[in-house]
Backbone as CSV, one residue per row, in Angstrom:
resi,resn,N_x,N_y,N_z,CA_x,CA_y,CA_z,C_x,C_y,C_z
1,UNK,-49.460,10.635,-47.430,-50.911,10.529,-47.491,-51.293,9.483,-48.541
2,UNK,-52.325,8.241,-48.289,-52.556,7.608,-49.387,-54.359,7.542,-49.084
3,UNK,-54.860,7.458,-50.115,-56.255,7.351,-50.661,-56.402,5.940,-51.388
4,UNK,-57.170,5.151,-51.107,-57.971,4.101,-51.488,-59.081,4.408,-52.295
5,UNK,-58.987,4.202,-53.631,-59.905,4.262,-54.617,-60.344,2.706,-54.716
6,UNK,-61.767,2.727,-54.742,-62.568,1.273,-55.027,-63.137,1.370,-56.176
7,UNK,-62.779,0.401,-56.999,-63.651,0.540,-58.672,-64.443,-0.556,-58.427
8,UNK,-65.097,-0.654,-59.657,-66.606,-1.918,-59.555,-66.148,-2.755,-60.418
9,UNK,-66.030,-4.078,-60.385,-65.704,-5.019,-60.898,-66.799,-5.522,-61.913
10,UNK,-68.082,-5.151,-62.205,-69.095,-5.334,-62.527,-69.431,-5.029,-63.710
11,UNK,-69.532,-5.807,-65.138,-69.375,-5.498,-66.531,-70.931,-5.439,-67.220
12,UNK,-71.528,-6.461,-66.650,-73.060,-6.051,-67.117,-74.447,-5.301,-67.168
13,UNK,-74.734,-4.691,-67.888,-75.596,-3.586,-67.972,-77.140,-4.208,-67.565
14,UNK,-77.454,-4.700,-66.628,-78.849,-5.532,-66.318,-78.665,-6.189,-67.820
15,UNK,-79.897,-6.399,-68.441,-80.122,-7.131,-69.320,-80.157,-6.739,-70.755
16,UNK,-79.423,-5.831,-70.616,-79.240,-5.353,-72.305,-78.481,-5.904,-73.181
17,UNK,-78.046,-6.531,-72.596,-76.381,-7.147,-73.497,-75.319,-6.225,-73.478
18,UNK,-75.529,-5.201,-73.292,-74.618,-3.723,-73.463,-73.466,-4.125,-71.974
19,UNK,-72.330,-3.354,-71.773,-71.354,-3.475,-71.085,-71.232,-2.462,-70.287
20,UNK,-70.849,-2.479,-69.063,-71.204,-1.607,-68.401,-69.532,-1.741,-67.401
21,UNK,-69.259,-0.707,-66.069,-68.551,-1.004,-65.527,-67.968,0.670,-64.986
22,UNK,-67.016,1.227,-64.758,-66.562,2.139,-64.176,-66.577,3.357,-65.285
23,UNK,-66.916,4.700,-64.849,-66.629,5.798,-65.925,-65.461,6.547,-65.592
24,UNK,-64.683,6.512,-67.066,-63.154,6.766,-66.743,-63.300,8.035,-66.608
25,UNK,-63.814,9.226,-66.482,-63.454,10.598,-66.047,-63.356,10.515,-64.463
26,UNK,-64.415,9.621,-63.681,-64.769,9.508,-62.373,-63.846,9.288,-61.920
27,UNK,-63.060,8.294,-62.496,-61.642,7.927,-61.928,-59.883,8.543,-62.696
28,UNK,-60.228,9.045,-63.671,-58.894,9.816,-63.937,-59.025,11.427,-63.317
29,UNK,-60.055,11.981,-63.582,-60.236,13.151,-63.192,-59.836,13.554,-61.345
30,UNK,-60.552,12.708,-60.744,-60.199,12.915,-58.836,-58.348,12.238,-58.849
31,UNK,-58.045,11.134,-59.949,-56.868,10.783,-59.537,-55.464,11.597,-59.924
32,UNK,-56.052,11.979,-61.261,-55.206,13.159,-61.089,-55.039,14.135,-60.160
33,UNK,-55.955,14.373,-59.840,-55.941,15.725,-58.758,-54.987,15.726,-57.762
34,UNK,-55.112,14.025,-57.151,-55.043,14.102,-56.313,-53.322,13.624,-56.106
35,UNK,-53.101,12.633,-57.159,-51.977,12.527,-57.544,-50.958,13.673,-57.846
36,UNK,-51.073,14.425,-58.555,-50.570,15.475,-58.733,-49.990,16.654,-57.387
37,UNK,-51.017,16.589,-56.309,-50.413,17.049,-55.435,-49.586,15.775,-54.106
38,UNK,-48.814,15.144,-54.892,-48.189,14.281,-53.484,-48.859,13.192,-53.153
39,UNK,-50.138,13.145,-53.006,-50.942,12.048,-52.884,-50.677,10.655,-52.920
40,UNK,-50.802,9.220,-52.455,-50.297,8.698,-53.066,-51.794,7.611,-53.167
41,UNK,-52.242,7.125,-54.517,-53.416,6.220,-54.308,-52.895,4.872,-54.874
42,UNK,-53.912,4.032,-53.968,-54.047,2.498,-53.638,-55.312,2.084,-54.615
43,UNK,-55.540,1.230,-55.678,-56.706,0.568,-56.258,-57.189,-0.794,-56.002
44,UNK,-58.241,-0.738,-55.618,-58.879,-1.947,-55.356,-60.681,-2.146,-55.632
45,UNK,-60.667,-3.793,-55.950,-62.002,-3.912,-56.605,-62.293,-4.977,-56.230
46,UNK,-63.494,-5.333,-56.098,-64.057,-6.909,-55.664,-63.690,-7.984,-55.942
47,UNK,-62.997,-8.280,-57.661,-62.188,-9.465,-57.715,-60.775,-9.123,-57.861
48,UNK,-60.411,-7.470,-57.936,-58.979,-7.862,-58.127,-58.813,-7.374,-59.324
49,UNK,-57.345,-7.286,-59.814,-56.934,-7.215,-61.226,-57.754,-5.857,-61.675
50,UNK,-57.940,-6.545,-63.417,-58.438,-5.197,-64.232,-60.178,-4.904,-64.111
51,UNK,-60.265,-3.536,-63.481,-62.013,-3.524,-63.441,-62.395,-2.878,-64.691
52,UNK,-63.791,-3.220,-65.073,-64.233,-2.894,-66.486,-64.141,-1.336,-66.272
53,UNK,-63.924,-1.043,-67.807,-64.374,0.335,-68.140,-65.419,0.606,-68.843
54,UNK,-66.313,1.268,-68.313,-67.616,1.830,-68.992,-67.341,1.935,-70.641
55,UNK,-68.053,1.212,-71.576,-67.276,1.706,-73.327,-68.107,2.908,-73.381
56,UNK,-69.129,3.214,-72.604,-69.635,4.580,-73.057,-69.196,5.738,-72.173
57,UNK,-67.996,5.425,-71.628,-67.357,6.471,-71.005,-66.226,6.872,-71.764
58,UNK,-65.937,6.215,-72.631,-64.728,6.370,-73.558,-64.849,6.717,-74.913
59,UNK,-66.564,7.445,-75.379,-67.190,8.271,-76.545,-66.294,9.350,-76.324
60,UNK,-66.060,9.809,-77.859,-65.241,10.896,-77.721,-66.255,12.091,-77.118
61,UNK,-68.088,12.170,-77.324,-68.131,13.366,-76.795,-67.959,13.414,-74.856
62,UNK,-67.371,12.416,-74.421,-67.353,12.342,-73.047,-65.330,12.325,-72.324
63,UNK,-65.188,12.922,-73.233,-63.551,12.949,-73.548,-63.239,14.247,-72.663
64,UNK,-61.967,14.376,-71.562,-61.735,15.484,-71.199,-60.204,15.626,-70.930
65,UNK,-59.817,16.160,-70.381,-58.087,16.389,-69.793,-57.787,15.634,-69.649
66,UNK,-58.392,14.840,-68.478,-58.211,13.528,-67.372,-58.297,12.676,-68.325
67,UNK,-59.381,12.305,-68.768,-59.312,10.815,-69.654,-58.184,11.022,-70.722
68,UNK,-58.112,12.442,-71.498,-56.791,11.841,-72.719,-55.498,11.535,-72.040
69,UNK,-55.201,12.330,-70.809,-54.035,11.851,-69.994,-53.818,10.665,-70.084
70,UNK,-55.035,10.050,-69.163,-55.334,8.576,-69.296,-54.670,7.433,-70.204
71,UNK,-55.682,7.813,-71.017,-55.216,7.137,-72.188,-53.502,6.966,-72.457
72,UNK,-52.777,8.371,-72.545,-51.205,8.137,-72.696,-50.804,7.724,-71.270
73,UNK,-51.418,7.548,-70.314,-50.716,6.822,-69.478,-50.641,5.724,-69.057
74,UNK,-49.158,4.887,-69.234,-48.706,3.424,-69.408,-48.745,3.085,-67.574
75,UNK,-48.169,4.176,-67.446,-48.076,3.420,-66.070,-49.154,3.218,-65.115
76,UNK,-50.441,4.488,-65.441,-51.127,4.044,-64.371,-52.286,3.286,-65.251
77,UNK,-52.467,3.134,-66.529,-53.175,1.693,-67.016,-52.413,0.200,-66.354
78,UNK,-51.202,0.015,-66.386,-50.582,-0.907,-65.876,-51.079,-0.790,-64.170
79,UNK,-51.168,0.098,-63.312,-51.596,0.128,-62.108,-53.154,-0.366,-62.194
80,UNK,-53.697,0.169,-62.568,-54.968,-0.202,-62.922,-55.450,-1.892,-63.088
81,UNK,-54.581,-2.326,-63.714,-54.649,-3.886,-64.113,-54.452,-4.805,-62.960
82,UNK,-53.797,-4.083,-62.287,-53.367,-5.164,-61.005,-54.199,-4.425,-59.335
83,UNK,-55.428,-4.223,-59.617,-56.198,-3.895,-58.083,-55.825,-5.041,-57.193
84,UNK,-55.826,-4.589,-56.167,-55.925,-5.211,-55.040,-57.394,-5.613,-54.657
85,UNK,-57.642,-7.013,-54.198,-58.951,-7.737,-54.094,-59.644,-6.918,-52.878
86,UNK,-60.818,-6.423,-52.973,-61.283,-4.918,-51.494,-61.153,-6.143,-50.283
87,UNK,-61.541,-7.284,-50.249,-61.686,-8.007,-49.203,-60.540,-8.173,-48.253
88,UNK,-59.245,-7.596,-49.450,-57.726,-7.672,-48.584,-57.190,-6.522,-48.089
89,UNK,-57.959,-5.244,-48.281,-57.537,-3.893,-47.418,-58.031,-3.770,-46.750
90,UNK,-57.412,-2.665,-45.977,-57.999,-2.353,-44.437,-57.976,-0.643,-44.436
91,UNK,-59.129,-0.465,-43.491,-59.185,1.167,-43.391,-57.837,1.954,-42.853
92,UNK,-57.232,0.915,-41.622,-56.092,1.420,-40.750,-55.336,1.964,-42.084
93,UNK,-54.762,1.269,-43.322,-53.407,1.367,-43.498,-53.774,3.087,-44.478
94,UNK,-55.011,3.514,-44.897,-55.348,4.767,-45.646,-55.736,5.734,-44.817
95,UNK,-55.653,6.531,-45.193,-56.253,8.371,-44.812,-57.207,8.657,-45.393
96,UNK,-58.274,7.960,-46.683,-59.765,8.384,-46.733,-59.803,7.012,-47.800
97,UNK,-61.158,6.983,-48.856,-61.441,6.361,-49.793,-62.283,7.133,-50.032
98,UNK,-62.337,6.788,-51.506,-62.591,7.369,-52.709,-63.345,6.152,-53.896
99,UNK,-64.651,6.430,-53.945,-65.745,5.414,-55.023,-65.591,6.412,-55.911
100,UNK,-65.136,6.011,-57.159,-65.341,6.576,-58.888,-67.002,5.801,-59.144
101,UNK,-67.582,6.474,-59.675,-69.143,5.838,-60.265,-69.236,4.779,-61.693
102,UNK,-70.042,5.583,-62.059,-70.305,4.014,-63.290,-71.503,3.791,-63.353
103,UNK,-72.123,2.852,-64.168,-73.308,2.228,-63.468,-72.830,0.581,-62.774
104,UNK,-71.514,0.345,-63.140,-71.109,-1.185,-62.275,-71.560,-1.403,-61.138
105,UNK,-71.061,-0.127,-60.385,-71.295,-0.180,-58.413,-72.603,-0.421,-58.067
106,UNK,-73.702,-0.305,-59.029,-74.935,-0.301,-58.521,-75.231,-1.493,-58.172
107,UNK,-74.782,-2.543,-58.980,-74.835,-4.290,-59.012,-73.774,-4.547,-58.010
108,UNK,-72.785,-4.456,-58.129,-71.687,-5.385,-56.949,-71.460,-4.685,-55.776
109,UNK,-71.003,-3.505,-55.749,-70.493,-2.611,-54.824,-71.306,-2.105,-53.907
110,UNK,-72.868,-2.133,-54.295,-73.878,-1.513,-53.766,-74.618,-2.765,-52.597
111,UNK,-73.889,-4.186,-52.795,-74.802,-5.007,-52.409,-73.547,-6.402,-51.473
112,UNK,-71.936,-4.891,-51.476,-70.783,-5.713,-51.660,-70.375,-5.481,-50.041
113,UNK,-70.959,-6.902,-48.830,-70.808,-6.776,-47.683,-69.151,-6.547,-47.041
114,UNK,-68.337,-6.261,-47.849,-67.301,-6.372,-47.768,-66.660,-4.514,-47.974
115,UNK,-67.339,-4.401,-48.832,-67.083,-2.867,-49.191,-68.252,-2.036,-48.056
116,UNK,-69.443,-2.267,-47.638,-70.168,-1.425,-46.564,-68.805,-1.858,-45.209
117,UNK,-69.061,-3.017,-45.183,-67.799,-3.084,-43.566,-66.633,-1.983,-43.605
118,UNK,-66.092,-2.011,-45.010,-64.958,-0.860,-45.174,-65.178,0.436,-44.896
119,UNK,-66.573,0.898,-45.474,-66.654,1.822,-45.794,-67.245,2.531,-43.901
120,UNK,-67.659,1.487,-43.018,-67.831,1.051,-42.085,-66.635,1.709,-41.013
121,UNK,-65.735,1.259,-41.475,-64.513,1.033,-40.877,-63.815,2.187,-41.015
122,UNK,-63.546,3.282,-42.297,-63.053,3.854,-42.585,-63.880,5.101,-41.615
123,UNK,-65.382,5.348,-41.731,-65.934,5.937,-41.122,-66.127,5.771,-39.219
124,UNK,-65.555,5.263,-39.013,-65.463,4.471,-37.413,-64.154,5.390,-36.676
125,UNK,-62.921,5.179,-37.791,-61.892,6.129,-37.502,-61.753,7.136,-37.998
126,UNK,-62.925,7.777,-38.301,-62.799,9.100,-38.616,-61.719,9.572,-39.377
127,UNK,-62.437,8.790,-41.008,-61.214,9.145,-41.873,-62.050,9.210,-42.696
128,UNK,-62.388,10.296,-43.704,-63.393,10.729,-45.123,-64.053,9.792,-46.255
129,UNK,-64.590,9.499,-46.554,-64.832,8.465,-47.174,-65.682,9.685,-48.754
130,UNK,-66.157,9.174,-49.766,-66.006,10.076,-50.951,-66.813,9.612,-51.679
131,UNK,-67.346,9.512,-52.538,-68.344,9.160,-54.117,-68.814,9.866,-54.703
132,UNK,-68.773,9.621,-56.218,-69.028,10.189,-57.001,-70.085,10.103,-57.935
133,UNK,-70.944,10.387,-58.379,-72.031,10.029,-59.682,-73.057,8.816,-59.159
134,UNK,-72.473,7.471,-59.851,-73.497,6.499,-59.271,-72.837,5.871,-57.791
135,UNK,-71.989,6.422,-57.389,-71.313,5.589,-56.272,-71.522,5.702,-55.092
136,UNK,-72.419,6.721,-54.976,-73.246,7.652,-54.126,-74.299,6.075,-53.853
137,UNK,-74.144,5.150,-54.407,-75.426,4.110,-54.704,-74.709,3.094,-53.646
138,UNK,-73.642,2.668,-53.737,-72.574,2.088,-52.776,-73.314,2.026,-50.983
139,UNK,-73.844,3.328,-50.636,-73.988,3.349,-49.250,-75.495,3.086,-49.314
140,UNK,-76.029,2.155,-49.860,-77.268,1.713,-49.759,-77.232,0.996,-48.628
141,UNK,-76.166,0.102,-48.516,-76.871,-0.759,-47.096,-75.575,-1.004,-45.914
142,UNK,-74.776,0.777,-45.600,-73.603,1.078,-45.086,-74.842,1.784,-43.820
143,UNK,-74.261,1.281,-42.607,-74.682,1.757,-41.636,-74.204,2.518,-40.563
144,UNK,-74.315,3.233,-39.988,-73.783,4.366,-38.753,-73.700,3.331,-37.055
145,UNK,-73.142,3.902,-36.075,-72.897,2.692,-35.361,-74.432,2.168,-34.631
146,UNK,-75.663,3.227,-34.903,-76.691,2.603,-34.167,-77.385,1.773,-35.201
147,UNK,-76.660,1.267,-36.169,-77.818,0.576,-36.409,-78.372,1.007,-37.890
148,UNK,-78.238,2.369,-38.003,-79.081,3.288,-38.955,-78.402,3.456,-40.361
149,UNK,-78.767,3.781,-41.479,-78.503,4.075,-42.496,-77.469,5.219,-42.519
150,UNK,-75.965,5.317,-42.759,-75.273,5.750,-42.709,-75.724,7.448,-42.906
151,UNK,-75.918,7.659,-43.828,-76.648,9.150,-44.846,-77.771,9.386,-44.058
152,UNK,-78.322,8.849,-43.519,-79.866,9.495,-42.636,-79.377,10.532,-41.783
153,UNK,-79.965,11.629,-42.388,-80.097,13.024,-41.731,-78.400,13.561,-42.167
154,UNK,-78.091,13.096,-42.591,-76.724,14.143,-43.687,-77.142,14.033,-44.955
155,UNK,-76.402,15.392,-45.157,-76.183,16.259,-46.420,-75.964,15.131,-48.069
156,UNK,-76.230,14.961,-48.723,-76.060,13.817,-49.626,-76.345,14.498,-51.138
157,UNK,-75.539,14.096,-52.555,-75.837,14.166,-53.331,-75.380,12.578,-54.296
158,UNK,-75.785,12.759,-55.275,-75.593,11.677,-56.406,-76.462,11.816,-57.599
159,UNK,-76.270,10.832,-58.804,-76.871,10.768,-59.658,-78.423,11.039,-59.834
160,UNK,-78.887,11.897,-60.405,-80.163,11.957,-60.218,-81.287,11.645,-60.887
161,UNK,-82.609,11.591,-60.656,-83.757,10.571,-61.268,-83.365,11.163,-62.847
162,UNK,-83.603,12.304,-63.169,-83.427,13.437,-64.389,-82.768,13.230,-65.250
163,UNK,-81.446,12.747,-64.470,-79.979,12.485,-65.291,-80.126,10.837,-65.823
164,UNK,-80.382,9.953,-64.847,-80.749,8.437,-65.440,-81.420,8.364,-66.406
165,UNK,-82.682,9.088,-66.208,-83.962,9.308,-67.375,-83.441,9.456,-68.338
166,UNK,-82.027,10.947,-68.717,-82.134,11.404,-70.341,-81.000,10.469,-70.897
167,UNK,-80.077,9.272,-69.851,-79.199,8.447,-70.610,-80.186,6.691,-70.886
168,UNK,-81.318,7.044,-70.518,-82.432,6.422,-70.959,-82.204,4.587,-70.136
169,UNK,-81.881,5.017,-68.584,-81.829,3.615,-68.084,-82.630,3.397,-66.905
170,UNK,-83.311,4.583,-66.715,-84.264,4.195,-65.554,-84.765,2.647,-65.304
171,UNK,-85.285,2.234,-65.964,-85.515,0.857,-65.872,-84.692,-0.526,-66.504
172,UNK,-83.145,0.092,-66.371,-82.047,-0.371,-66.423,-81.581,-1.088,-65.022
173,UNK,-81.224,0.215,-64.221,-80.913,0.300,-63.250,-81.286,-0.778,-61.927
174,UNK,-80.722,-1.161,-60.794,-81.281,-1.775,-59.917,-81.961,-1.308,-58.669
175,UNK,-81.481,0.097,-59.126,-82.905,1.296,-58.482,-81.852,2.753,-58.727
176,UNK,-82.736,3.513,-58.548,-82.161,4.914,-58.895,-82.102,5.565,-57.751
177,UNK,-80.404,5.937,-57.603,-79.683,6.552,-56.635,-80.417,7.529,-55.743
178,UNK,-80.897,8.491,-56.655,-81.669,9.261,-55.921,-82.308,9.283,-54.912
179,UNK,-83.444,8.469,-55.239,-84.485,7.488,-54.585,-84.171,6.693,-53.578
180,UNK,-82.570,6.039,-53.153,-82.557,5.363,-52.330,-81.829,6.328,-51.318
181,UNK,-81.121,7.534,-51.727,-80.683,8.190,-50.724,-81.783,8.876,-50.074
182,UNK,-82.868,9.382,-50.406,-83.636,9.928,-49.922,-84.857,8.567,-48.979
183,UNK,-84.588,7.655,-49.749,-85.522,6.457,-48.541,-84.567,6.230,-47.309
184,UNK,-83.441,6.102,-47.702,-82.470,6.071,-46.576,-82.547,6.913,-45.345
185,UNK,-82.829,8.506,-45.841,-82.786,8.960,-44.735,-81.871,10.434,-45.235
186,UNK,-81.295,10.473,-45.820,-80.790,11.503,-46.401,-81.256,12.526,-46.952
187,UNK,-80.270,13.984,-46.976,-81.189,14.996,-46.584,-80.672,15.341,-48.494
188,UNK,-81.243,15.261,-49.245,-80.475,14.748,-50.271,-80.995,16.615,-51.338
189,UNK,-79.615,16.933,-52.372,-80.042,18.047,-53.358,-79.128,17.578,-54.505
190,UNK,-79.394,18.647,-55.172,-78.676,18.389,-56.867,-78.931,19.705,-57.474
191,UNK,-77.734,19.610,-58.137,-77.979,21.256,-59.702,-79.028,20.733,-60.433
192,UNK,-78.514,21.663,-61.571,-79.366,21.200,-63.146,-78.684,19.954,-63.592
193,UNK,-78.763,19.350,-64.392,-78.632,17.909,-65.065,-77.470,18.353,-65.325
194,UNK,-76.308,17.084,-65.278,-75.158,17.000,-65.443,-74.086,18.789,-65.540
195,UNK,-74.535,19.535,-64.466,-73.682,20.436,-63.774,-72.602,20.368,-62.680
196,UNK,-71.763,20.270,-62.081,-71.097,20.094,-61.408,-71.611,20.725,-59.566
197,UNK,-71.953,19.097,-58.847,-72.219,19.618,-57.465,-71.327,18.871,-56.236
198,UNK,-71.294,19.128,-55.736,-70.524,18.624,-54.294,-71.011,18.578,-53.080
199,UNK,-71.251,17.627,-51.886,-71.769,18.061,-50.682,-70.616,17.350,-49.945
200,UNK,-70.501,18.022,-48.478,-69.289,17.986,-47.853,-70.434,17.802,-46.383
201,UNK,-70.820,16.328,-45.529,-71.012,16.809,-44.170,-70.264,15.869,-43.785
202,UNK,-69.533,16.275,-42.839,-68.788,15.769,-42.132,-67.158,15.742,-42.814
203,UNK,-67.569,13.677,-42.220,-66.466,12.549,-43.272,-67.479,12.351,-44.272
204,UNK,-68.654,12.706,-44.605,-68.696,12.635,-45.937,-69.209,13.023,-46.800
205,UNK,-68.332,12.638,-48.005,-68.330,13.698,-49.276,-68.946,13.079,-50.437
206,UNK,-70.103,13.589,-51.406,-70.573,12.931,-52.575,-70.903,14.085,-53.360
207,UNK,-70.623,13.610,-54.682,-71.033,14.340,-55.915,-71.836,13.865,-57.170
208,UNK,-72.695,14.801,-57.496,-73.767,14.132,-57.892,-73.370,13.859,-59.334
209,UNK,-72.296,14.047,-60.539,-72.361,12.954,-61.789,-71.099,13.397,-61.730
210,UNK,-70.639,12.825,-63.463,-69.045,13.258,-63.588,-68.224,14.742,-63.728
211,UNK,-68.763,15.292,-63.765,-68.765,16.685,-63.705,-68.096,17.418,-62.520
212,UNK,-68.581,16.366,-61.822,-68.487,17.095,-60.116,-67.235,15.957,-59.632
213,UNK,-66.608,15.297,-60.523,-65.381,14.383,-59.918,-64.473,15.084,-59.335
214,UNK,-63.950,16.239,-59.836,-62.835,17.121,-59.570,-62.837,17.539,-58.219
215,UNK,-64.446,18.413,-58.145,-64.742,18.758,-57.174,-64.612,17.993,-55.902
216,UNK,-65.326,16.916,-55.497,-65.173,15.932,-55.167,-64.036,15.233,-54.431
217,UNK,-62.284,15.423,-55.365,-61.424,15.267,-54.478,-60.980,16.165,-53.636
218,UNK,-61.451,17.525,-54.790,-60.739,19.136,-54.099,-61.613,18.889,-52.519
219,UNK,-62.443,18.972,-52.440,-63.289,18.942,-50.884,-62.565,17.595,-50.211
220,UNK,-62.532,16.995,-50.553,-61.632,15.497,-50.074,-60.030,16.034,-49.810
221,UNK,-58.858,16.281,-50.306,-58.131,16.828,-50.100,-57.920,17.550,-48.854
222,UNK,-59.021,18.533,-49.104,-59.289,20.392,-48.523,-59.282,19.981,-46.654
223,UNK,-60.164,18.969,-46.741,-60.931,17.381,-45.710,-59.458,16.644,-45.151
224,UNK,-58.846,16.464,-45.692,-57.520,15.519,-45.125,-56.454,17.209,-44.481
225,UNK,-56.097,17.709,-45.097,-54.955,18.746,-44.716,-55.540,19.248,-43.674
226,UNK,-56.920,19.418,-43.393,-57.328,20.543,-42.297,-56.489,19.531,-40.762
């Protein structure tokens, strides 16, 4: 079994000067999981090579299992460094994909005609497709085969207006997740602020912040074995 994880290549925070890019729980937390049972995952990002890491994902109060693993691990930082460019995979050769969040994806990934075709593709052969936190932002302009907004009239979660607000980027952002799943067409819910949620319709699976990463592969997983 292999899983295609897509990170965001994308380092700038709109116009703050601040740095922006992938949040490492989003992506150590589901990769462990998933790793750990047999799994085998594939990384890839829009240019390739090493994708940024969020520096405010790497505050110690945002520190958990997954990330200190992380950290002592040589080999999959070294995996990490060398993504594969997304424009050079294909849905055939995986069994689902998997978006870690951030606020990066909102800028490249969200607007990345290369990653909707995939995500396109992956969903065509009826193989799971996944996101997490802001990555849920990714299927902004991913479409179903008529035409339509992929998420219109399914089950949907992601980052929410509430949660952007209290990390104080609402008008950071290049629109808030929330908001576009629900213009989309999506039948869209959420917990309390940064609680752990999951929605499962179909092939697809989203969770609304980092909290809910775990969750996220467990339903993804749960999704491939059946």
């Amino acid at each position: 079994m292999n899983v295609l994880f897509v990170l965001t290549s994308h380092d700038k925070l709109g116009n703050t000067g601040e740095k922006t890019g992938f949040w490492i729980e989003e992506f150590a937390s589901p990769y462990y999981y998933l790793a750990d049972k047999g799994v085998e995952v594939t990384l890839a990002s829009p240019a390739g090579g090493q994708p940024p890491i969020d520096p405010s994902s790497d505050k110690p109060e945002n520190q958990t299992e997954a990330t200190i693993r992380f950290k002592g691990d040589q080999a999959l930082q070294d995996k990490l460094s060398k993504t594969h460019k997304l424009a050079e995979v294909k849905a055939e050769n995986y069994d689902a994909v998997f978006y870690p969040g951030g606020h990066g994806p909102l800028w490249d990934l969200a607007e990345s005609k290369d990653s909707a075709a995939l995500i396109e593709s992956f969903y065509g052969l009826e193989k799971p497709v996944a996101f997490v936190c802001h990555a849920p932002g990714v299927l902004k302009n991913v479409k179903n085969t008529d035409g339509e907004p992929l998420v219109k009239g399914k089950k949907v979660t992601g980052f929410t207006n509430s949660e952007e607000a209290l990390v104080q980027l609402t008008d950071v952002v290049p629109f808030l997740v929330e908001d576009m799943l629900k213009e989309n067409g999506g039948i869209y819910s959420k917990a309390d602020d940064f609680q752990p949620y999951a929605l499962e319709d179909g092939l697809l699976i989203t969770g609304q912040n980092p909290a809910s990463s775990e969750k996220v592969a467990e339903i993804l997983l749960n999704r491939l074995n059946k």
